[in-house]
C-alpha positions as a printed Julia matrix, in Angstrom:
76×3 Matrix{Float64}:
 28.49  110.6   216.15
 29.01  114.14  214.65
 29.52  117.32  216.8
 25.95  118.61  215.69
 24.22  115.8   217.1
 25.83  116.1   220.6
 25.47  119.91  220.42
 21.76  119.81  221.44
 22.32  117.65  224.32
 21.77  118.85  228.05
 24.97  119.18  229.99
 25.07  117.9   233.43
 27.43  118.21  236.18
 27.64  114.89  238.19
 30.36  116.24  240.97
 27.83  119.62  241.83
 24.21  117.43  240.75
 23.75  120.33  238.63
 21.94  121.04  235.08
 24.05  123.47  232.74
 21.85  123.38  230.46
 22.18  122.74  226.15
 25.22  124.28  224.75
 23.59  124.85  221.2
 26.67  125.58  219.3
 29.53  123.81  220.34
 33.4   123.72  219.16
 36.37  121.09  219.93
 39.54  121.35  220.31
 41.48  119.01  218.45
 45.3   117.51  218.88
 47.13  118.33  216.0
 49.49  115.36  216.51
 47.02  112.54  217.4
 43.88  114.0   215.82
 42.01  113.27  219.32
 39.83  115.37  220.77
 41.5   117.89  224.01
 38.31  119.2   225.21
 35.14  120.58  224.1
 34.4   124.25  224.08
 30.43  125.63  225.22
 29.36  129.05  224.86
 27.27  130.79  227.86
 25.41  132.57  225.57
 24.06  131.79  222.06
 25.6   132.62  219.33
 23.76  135.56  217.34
 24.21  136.52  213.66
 27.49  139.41  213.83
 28.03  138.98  217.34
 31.09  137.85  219.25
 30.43  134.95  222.21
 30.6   137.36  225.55
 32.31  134.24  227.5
 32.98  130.41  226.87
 33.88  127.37  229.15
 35.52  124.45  228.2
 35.78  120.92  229.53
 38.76  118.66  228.9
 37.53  115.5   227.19
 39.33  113.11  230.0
 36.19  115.19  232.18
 33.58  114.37  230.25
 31.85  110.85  231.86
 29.27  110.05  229.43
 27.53  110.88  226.04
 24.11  109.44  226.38
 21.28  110.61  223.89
 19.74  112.91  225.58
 22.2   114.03  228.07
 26.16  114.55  228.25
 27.77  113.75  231.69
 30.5   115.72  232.9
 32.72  115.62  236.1
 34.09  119.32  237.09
């Protein structure tokens, strides 16, 4: 699976029933030591050409329930 493909996904909250919606661009964070992934990073806004993300959340992969393929199921 590469980060692309999982980047177009809707995000749903399963504690809250909620839709988060589709993070578009999407960055990991990675453990230097292990090489495993720590969490995944979504913006709140797109990304535009020469302008800075206004805000991000994250989500700590140990959170994240399910990667389906059309949805990505995450406990907050």
């Amino acid at each position: 699976m590469r980060l692309r493909d999982i980047s177009s996904r809707e995000v749903i909250d399963r504690s809250h029933g909620q839709k988060l919606g589709t993070p578009g661009a999407l960055d990991v964070v990675i453990d230097e030591t292990t090489g495993s992934i720590k969490e995944f990073v979504f913006p709140t806004s797109p990304a535009l050409p020469f302008k800075k993300r206004q805000k991000e959340w994250s989500v700590p992969w140990d959170n994240i329930e399910q990667i389906g393929e059309d949805f990505i199921i995450i406990r907050s």
